[in-house]
C-alpha positions as a Markdown table, in Angstrom:
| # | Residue | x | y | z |
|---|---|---|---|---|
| 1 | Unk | 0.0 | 0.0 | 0.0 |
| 2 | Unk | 1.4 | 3.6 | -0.9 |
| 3 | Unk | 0.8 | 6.4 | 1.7 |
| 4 | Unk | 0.9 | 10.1 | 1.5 |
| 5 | Unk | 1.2 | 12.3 | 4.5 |
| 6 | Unk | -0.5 | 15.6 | 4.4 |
| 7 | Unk | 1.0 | 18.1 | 7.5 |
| 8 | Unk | -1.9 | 20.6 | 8.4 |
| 9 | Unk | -0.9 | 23.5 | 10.1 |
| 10 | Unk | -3.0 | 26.8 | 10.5 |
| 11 | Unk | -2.4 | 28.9 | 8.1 |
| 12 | Unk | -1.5 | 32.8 | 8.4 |
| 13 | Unk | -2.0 | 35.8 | 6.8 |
| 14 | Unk | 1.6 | 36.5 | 6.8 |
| 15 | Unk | 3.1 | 34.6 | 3.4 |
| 16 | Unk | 6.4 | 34.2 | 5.2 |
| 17 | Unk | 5.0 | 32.0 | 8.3 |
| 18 | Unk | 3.5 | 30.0 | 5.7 |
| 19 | Unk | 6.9 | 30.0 | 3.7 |
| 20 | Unk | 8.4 | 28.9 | 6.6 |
| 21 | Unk | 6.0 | 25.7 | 7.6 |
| 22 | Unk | 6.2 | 24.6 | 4.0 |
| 23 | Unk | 10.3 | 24.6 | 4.1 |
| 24 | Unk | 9.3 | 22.4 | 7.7 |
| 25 | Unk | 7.2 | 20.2 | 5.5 |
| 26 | Unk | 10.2 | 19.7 | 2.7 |
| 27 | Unk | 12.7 | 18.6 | 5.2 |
| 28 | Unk | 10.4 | 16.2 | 6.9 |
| 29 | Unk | 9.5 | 14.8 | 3.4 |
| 30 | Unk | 13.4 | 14.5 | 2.7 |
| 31 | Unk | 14.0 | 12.7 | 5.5 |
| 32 | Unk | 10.9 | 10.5 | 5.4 |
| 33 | Unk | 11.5 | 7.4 | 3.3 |
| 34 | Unk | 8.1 | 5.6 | 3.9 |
| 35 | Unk | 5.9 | 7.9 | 1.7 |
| 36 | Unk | 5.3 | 7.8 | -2.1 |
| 37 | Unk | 4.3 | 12.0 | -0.9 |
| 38 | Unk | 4.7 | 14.5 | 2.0 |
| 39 | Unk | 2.5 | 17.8 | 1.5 |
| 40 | Unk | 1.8 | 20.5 | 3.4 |
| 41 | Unk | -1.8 | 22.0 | 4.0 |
| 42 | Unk | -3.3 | 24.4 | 6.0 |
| 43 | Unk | -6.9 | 24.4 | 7.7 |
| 44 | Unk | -7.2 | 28.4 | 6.9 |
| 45 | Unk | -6.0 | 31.6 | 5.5 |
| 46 | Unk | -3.7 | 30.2 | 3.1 |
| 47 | Unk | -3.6 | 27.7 | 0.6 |
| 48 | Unk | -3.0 | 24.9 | -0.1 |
| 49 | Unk | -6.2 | 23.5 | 1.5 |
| 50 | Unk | -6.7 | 19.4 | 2.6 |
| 51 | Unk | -8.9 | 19.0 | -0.7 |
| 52 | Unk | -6.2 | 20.7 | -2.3 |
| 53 | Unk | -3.5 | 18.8 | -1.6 |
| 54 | Unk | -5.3 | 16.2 | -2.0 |
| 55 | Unk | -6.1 | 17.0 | -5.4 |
| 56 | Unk | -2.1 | 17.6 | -5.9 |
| 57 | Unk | -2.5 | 13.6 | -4.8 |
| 58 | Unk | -4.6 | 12.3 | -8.0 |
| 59 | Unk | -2.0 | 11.1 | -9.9 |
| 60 | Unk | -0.2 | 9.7 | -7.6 |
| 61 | Unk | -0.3 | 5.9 | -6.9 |
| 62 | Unk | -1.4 | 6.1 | -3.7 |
| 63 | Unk | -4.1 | 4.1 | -1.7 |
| 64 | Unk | -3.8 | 5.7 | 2.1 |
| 65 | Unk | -3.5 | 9.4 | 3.0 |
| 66 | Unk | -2.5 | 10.6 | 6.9 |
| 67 | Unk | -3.2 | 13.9 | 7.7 |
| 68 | Unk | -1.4 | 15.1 | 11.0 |
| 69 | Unk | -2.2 | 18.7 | 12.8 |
| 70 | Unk | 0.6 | 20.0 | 13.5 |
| 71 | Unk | -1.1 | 22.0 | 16.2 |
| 72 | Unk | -0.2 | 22.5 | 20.3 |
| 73 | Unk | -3.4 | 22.0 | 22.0 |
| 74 | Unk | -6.9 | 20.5 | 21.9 |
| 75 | Unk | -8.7 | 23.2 | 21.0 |
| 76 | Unk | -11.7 | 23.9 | 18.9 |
| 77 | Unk | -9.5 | 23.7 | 15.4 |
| 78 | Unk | -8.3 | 19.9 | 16.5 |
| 79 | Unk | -11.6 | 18.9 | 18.1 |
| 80 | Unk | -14.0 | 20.2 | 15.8 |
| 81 | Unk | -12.7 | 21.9 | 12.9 |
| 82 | Unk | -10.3 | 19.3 | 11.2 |
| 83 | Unk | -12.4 | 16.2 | 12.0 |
| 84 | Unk | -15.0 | 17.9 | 10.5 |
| 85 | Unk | -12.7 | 18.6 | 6.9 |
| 86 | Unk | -11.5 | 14.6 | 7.3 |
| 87 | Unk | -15.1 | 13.5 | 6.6 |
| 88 | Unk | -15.8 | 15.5 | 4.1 |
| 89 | Unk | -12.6 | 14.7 | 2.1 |
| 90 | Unk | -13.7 | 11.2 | 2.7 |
| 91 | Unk | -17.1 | 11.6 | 0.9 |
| 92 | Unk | -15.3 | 13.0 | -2.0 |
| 93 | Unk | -12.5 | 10.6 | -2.4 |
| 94 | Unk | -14.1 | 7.1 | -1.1 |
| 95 | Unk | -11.0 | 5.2 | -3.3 |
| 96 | Unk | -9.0 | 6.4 | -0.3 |
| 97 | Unk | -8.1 | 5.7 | 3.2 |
| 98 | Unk | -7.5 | 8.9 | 4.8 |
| 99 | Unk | -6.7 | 8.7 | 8.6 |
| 100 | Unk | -6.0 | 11.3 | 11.0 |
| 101 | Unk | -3.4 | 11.3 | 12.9 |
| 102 | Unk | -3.0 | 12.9 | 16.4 |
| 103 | Unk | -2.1 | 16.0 | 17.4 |
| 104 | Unk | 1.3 | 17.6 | 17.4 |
| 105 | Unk | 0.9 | 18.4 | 21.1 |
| 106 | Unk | 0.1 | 15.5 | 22.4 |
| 107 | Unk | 3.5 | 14.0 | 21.3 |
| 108 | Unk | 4.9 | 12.1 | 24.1 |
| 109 | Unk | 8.6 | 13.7 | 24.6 |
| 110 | Unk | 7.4 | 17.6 | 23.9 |
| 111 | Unk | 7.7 | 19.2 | 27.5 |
| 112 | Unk | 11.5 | 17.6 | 27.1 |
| 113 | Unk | 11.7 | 18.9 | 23.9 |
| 114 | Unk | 10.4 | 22.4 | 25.0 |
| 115 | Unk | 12.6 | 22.3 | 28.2 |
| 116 | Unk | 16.0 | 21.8 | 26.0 |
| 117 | Unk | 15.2 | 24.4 | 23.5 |
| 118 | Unk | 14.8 | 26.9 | 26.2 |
| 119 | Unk | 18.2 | 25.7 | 28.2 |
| 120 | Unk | 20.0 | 26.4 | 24.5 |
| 121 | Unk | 18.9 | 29.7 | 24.7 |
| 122 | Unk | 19.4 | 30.8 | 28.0 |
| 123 | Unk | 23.2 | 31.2 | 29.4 |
């Protein structure tokens, strides 16, 4: 079976932010060996959507899509809003498995990770 991951983040107004998850996205996909695809997509303000890149998908020989939010807490986007775009990108491609994964911040190892990033910084 080939999979495709599909990295959601937020979106911004500001093209740069954006810029800068999608150059996050590239260097996971470099170092990710077990995916026939590894695209970025956004659940607002900027583009490209989860129908989007799912569309970017279509010719693609792929059978199973995961989508993971790359978001920090359980809030109304990851409880609500991206379930809710998961179904419907179901309906519309049913010759897919599309699974979603679980949230960024709920990554076992992220206080520690948080914790060392700060004692780089601080002398």
């Amino acid at each position: 079976m080939k999979k495709a991951l599909l990295i959601m983040a937020h979106g911004s107004r500001a093209e740069a932010a954006n810029r800068e998850f999608e150059a996050l996205v590239e260097t996971v996909a470099e170092a990710s060996h077990d995916y026939a695809a590894v695209l970025p997509c956004f659940l607002e303000l900027a583009r490209p959507s989860l129908q989007e890149a799912l569309q970017q998908l279509e010719h693609q020989p792929v059978d199973a899509v995961y989508v993971y939010p790359l978001f920090f807490n359980n809030g109304k986007h990851v409880s609500t809003d991206i379930p809710a775009q998961v179904r419907e990108v179901r309906e519309r491609h049913p010759h897919l498995t599309i699974e979603l994964l679980d949230y960024f911040g709920n990554a076992p190892g992220l206080a520690a990770l948080v914790g060392e990033h700060i004692s780089v910084q601080i002398p």
